[in-house]
Each structure stands twice: as C-alpha cells, then as structure tokens.
C-alpha positions in Angstrom: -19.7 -39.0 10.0 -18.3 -38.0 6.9 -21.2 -35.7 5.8 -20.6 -34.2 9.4 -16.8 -33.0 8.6 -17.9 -32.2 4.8 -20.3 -29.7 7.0 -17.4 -28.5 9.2 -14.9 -27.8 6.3 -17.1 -25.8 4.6 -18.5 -23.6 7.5 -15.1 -22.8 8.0 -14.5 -22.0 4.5 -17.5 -19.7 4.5 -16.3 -17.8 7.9 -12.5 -17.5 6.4 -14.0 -16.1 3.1 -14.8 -12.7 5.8 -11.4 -12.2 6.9 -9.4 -9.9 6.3 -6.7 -9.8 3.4 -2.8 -10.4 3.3 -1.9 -6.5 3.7 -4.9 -6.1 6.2 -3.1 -8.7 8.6 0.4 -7.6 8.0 -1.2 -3.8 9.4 -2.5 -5.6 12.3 0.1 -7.8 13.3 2.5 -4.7 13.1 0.0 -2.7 15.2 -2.0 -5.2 17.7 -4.8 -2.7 18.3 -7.7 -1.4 16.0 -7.0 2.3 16.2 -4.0 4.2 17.3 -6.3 6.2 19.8 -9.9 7.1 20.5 -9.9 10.3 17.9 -8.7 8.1 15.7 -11.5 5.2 16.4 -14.4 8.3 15.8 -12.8 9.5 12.8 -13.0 6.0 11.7 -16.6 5.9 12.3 -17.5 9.1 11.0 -15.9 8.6 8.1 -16.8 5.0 6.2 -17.1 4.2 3.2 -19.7 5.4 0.6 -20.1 8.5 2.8 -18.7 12.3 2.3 -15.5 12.4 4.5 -15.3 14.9 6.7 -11.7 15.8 7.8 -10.6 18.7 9.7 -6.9 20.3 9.9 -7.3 18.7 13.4 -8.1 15.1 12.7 -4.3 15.7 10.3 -2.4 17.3 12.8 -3.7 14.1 15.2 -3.1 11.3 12.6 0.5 12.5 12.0 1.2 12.6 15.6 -0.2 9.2 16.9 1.0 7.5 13.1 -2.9 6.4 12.6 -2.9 3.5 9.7 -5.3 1.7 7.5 -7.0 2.8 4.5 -6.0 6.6 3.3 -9.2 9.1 3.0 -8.0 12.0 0.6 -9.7 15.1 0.1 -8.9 18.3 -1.3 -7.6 21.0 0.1 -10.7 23.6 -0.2 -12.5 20.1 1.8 -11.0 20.2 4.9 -12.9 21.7 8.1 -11.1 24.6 9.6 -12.3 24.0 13.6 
C-alpha cells in the first residue's frame, strides 16, 4: 500500500513539473481564456517559438484593440508586413 501512494505522489510531482509558472497563472486567472480572440489564437500559432515572426501592421493595430497578453514578440520596424 505504501509503495502504491509513493507511486501516486510522484506521478503527480512529474505532471505538476509541466505546469505553467507563477506569472503564467496570474495572466490566466486575470484573463480566463487562452486568447483574447481568434486573430489572436492564429498569430499565436503562426508565430512560436524558434521560428521567424511574422507580424504585420494589422496583427498591431488588432492586439492593441482586443489588449492580447502573454509573451511579447518584438521585431523591428523594417520587419513588419505592410498587408
């Protein structure tokens, strides 16, 4: 029995370990919702990490409108997609 809850404990150790951090939670209790909209779910997914971002003036204009949060992608000015 106790080699059973020994088991338990650390399979729940090992799935906690994947969670997200302090300041992770703290955006997502604020927010209750993955993405702010749709747009803001594809730019997500278009632009993860250890890929080129690809931002257009558009994707700003939307991310200052509907407040998107979560990790900043900067690039420079000459980088950003005119569409």
């Amino acid at each position: 029995m106790r080699t059973r809850h020994v088991a338990i404990a650390v399979l729940i150790l090992l799935a906690a370990s994947g969670c997200a951090t302090t300041g992770e939670w703290d955006t997502w209790n604020s927010h209750r919702t993955h993405f702010a909209s749709g747009e803001h779910l594809f730019f997500s997914l278009r632009n993860t990490e250890g890929r080129t971002p690809t931002v257009a003036r558009r994707d700003i204009a939307q991310a200052r409108s509907e407040a998107w949060w979560g990790k900043t992608i900067s690039v420079a000015q000459e980088q950003i997609i005119e569409r």
